[in-house]
Wavefront OBJ file of the C-alpha trace (Angstrom):
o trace
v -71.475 -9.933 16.337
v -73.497 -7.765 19.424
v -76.726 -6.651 18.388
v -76.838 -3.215 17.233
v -74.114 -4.139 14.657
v -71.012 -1.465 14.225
v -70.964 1.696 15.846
v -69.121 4.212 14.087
v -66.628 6.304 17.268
v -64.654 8.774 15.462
v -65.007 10.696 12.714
v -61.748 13.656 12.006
v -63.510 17.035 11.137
v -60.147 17.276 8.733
v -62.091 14.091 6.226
v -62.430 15.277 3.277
v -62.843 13.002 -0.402
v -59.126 13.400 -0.682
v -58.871 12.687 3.062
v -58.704 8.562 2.472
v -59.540 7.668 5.841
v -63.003 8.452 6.506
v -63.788 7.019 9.877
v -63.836 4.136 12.564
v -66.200 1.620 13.401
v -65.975 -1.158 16.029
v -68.309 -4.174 17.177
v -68.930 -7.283 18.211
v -68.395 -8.720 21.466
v -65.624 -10.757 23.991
v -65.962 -13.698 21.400
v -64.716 -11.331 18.391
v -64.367 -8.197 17.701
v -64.364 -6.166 14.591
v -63.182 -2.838 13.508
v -64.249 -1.400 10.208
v -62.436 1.443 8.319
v -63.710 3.557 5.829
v -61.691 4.663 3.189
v -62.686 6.715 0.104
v -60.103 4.315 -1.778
v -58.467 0.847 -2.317
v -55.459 0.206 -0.122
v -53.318 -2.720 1.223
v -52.255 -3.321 4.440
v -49.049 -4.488 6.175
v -49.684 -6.214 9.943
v -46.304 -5.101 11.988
v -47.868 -6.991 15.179
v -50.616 -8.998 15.324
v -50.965 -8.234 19.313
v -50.862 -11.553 20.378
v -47.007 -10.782 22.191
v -47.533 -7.607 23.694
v -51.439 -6.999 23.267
v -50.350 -3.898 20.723
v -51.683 -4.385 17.523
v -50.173 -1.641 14.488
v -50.998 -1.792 11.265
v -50.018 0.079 8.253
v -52.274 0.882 5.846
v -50.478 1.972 2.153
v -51.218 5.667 0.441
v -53.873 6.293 3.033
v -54.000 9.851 4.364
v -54.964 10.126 8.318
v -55.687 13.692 8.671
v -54.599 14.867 12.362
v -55.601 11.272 13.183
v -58.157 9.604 15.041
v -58.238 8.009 18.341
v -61.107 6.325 20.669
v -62.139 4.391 23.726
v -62.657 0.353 22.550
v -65.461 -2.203 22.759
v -64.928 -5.819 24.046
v -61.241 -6.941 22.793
v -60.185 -3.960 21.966
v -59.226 -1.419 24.884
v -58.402 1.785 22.839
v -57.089 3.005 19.431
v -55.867 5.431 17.606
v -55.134 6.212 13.881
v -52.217 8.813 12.987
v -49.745 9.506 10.113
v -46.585 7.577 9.301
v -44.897 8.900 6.370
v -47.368 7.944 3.576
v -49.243 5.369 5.169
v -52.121 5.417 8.269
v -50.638 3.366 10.891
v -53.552 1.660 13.132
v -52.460 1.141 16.503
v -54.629 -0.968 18.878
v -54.249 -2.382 22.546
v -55.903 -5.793 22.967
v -57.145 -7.694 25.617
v -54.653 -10.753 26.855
v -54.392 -13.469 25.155
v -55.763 -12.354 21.935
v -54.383 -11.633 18.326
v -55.676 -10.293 14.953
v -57.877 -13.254 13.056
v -58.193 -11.798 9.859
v -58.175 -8.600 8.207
v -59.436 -8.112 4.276
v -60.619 -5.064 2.300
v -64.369 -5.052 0.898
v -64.894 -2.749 -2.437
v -67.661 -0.873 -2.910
v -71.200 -2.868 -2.785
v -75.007 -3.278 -1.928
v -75.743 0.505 -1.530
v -71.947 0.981 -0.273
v -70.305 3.531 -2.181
v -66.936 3.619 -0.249
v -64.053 0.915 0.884
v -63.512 -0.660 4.346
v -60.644 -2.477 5.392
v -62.015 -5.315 8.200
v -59.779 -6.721 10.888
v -60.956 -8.966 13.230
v -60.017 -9.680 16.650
v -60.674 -13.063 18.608
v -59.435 -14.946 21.453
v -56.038 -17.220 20.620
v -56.261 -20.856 20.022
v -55.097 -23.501 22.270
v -52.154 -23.835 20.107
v -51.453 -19.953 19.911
v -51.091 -19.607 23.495
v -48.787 -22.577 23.735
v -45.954 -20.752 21.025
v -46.714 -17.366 22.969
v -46.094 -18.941 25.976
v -42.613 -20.991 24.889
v -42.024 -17.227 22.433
v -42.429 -15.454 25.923
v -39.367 -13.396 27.361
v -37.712 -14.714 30.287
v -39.667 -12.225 33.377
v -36.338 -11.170 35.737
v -37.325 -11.725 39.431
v -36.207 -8.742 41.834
v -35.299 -10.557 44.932
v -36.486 -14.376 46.165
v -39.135 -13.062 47.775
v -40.836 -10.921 45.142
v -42.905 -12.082 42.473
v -41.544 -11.732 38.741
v -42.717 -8.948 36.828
v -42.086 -7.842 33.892
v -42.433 -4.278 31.911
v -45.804 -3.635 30.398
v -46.423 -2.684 27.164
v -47.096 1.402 27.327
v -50.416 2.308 26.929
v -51.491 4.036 23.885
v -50.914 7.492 23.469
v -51.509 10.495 20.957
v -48.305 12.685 21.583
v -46.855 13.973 18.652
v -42.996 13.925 18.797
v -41.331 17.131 17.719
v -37.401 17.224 16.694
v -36.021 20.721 17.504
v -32.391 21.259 15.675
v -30.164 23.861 16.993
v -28.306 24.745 14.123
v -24.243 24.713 14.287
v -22.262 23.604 17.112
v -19.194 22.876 18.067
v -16.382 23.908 16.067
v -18.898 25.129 13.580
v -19.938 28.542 14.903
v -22.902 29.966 12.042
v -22.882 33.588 11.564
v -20.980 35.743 13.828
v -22.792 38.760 15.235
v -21.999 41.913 16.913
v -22.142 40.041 20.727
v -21.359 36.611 20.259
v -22.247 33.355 17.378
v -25.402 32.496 15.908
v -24.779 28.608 17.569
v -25.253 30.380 20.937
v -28.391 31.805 19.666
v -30.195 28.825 18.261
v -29.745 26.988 21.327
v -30.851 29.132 23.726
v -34.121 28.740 21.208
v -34.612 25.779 21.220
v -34.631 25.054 24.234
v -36.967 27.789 25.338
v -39.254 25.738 22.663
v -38.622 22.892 24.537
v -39.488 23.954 27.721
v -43.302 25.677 25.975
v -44.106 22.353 24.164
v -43.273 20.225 26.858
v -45.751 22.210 29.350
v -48.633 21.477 27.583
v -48.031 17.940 28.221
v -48.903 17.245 24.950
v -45.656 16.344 23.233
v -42.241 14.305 23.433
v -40.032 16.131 22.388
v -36.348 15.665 21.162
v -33.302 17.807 20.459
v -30.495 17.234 17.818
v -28.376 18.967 20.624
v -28.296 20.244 23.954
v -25.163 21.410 24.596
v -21.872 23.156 22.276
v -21.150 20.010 20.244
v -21.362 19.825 16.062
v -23.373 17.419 14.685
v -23.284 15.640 11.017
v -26.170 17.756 9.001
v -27.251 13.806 8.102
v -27.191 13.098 11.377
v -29.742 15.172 12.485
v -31.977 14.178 9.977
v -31.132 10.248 11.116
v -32.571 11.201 14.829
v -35.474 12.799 13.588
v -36.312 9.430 11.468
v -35.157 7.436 14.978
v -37.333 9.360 17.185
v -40.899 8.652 14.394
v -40.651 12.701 14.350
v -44.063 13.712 13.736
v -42.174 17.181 12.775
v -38.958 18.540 12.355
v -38.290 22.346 12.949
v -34.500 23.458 12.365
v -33.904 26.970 14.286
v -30.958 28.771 13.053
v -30.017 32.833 12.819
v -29.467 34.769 9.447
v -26.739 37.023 8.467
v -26.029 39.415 5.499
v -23.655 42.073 3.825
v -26.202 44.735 4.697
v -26.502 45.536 8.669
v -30.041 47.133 7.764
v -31.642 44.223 6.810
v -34.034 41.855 9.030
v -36.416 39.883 9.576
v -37.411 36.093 10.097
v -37.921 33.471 6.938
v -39.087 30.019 6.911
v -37.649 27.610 4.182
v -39.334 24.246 3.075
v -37.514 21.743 0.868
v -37.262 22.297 -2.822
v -38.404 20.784 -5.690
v -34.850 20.276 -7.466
v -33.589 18.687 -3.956
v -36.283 16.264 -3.299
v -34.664 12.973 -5.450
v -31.761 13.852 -2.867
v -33.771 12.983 -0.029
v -33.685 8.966 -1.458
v -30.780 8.560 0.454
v -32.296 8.912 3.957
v -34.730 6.325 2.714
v -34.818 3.414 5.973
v -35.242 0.459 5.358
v -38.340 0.036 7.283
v -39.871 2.117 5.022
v -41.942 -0.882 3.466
v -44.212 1.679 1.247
v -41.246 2.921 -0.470
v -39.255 -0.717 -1.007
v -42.832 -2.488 -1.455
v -42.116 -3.559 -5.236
v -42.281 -7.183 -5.173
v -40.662 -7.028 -9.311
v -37.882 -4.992 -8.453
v -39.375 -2.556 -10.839
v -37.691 0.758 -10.588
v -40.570 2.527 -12.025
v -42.502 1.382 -9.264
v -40.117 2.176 -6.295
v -39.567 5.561 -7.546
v -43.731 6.077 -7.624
v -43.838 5.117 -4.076
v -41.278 7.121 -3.010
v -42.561 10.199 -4.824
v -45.967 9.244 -3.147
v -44.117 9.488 0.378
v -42.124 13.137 -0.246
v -45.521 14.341 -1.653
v -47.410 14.140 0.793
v -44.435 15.249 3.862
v -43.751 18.087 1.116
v -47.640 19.237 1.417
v -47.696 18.975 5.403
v -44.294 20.867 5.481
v -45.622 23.653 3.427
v -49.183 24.079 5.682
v -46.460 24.076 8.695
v -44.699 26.593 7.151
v -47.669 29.119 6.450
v -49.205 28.254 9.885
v -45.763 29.206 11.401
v -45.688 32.342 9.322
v -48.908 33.558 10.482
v -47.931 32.954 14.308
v -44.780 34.591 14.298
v -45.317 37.999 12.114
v -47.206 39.194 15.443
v -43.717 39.149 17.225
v -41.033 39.789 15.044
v -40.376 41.209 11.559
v -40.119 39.198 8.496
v -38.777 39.535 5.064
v -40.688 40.462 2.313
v -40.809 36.984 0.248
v -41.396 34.987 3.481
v -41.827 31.323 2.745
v -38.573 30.286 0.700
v -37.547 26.609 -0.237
v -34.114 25.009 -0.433
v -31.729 22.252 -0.562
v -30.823 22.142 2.997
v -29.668 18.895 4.553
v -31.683 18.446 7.306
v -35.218 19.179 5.353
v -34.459 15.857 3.501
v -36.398 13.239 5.217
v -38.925 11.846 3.150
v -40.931 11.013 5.496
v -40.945 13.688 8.305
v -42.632 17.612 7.839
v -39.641 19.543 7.993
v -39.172 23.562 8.297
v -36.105 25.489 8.663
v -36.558 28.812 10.447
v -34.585 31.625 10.160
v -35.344 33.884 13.532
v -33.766 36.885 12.646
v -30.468 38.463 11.422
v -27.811 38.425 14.029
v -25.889 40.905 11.205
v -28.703 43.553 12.252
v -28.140 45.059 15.656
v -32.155 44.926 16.279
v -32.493 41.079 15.333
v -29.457 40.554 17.730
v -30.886 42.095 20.870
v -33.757 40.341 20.310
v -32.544 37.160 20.204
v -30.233 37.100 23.377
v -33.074 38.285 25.196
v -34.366 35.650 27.041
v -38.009 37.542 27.092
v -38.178 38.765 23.984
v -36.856 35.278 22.530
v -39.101 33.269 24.744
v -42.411 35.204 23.038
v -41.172 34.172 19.614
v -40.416 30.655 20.691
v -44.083 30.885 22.469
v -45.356 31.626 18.991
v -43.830 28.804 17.242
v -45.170 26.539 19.985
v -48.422 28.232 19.337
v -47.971 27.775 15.499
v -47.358 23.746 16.577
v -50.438 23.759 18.307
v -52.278 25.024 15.685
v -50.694 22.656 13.238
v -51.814 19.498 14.688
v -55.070 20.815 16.256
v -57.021 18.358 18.811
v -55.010 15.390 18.339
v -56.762 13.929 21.021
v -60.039 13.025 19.234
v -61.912 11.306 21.439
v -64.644 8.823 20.200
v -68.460 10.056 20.245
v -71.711 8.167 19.166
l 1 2 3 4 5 6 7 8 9 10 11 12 13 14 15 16 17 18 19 20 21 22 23 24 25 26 27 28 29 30 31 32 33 34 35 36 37 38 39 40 41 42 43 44 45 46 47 48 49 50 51 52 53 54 55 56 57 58 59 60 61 62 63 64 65 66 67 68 69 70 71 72 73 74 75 76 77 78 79 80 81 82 83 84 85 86 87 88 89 90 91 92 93 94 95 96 97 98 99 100 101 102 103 104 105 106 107 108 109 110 111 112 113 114 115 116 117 118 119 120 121 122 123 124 125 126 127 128 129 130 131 132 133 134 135 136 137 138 139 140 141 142 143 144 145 146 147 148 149 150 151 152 153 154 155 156 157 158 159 160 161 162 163 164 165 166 167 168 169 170 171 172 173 174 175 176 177 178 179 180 181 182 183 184 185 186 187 188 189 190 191 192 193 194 195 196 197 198 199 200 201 202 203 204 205 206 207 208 209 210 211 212 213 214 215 216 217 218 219 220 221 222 223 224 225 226 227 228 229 230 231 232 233 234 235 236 237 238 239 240 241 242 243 244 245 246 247 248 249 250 251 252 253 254 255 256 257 258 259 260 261 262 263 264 265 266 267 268 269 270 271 272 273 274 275 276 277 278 279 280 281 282 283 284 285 286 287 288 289 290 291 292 293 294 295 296 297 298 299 300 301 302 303 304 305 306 307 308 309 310 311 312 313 314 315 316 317 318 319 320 321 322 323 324 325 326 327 328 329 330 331 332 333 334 335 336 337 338 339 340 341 342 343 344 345 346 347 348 349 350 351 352 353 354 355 356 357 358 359 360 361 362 363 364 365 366 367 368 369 370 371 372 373 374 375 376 377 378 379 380 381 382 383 384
């Protein structure tokens, strides 16, 4: 290792002792690397890629909470990293130098004046025989004309966008409510793509929508793309309606308690913390998975708030706020999910708010702002 030993790069200002991941340490030098994480408990870890194909290294670290996720410049083989959230596991993600792979990774327990856990990976150059089997594992490279050399894609560099799923609610031959000027599918779209077009200017986020234009989607469906995209968060934007023409306001549902063993079914298969039982012992699966909604039930319900107290500047809301329910699309067990209800398009005031484009673009502004606040500097650049 370099002199000077392990320098610690990032720490989130979100660590708490629940946090799990404390912070991020790397040293060494161009003959191996090392990167130290501190944990406040005992995990295992699953290696995805080792780096050694595409110089990305991700690694999933079991029932370990990231915060809003750590990222920082590298030292020697490693170029940059980042920590973030994937369902209930912190997912390492690491882009090495050529020709180099992950050695050896192990977790030390508490010792010698250590009161806390770090998980150790190593990185150091290939072997003689590793580069051979890269080499014969290699792709084909497509050459673009005779006289051009052969390239072929790079691996995208590492980046800390969070991707948001906006759902238009309805579609298609399945209108939602019907108001005095037109149907509440109209409505939702129009909203979210104004929401679109606000995240997408801070350059911060990719963003994806269930639907773009007049078409019905399957309710499972929509929950299927946000699991596709790796939604970071899911926001469903639909319009309310009622008996009572006086009534109005904007509500925010997260999912219930009584739905939750629902969600199993929306369960991929990729999900390796919540199929990790090597026994086949039920008992065991069903622990994991209640580990997983737990913990996307929690970050759904500080969405929720933090979207409460962004929009009740621009629009009315009903009395009991923050509701939960069975819906559909809130069933992910792995994704933060909110339903919003903007307004009644049954009230003539709710309405005319909502088809205008100005007065609909400040409330989409406030969700956006709501998002913002939500994941706070997810850029968290390393410091000494």
């Amino acid at each position: 290792m370099a002199a000077g030993g392990l320098v610690a790069v990032a720490a989130s200002h979100a660590a708490t002792a629940a946090a799990g991941l404390q912070k991020v340490r790397l040293g060494g030098d161009a003959t191996q690397t090392r990167i130290v994480i501190d944990l406040d408990h005992a995990t295992s870890g699953k290696l995805v890629s080792d780096g050694s194909a595409d110089g990305r290294v991700v690694l999933l670290l079991g029932d370990v909470t990231a915060g809003d996720g750590q990222q920082g410049e590298g030292q020697a083989l490693v170029k940059r990293w980042l920590v973030d959230q994937q369902g209930a596991a912190a997912r390492l993600q690491m882009d090495i130098a050529p020709n180099t792979k992950v050695k050896r990774r192990f977790l030390l327990p508490p010792a010698d004046g250590i009161d806390h856990y770090r998980y150790v990976i190593d990185v150091a150059p290939l072997a003689p025989e590793d580069v051979k089997l890269t080499k014969a594992a290699a792709p084909k490279v497509v050459a673009l004309r005779a006289n051009f050399l052969p390239v072929k894609t790079p691996t995208p560099m590492l980046s800390m966008k969070r991707t948001i799923v906006i759902d238009a609610g309805h579609g298609g031959h399945d209108p939602g409510a019907r108001g005095v000027q037109g149907f509440e599918k109209d409505v939702n779209l129009a909203a979210a793509q104004a929401l679109k077009a606000r995240l997408e200017r801070s350059g911060r986020y990719k963003v994806v929508l269930t639907r773009d234009t007049d078409v019905y989607i399957a309710l499972a469906d929509r929950v299927r793309i946000a699991q596709r995209a790796g939604a970071d968060l899911f926001i469903s934007l639909h319009s309310d309606s009622g008996p009572n023409p006086e009534v109005r306001g904007a509500s925010v549902y997260t999912l219930s308690d009584k739905a939750s063993m629902r969600a199993t079914k929306f369960v991929s298969r990729d999900d390796w913390y919540m199929k990790a039982s090597l026994t086949g012992d039920r008992g065991v699966r069903d622990i994991l998975f209640d580990l997983t909604q737990r913990a996307t039930k929690n970050r759904s319900a500080a969405f929720a708030e933090t979207l409460v107290s962004h929009i009740q500047d621009r629009t009315d809301l009903l009395r009991r706020t923050h509701r939960d329910a069975g819906f559909m699309v809130l069933l992910a067990p792995e994704v933060p999910a909110v339903l919003l209800e903007m307004g009644f398009v049954s009230n003539p005031d709710d309405e005319a708010m909502l088809r205008d484009p100005a007065q609909r673009q400040r409330m989409m502004n406030a969700v956006g702002d709501s998002i913002d606040d939500y994941f706070g500097e997810t850029a968290r650049l390393a410091s000494r």
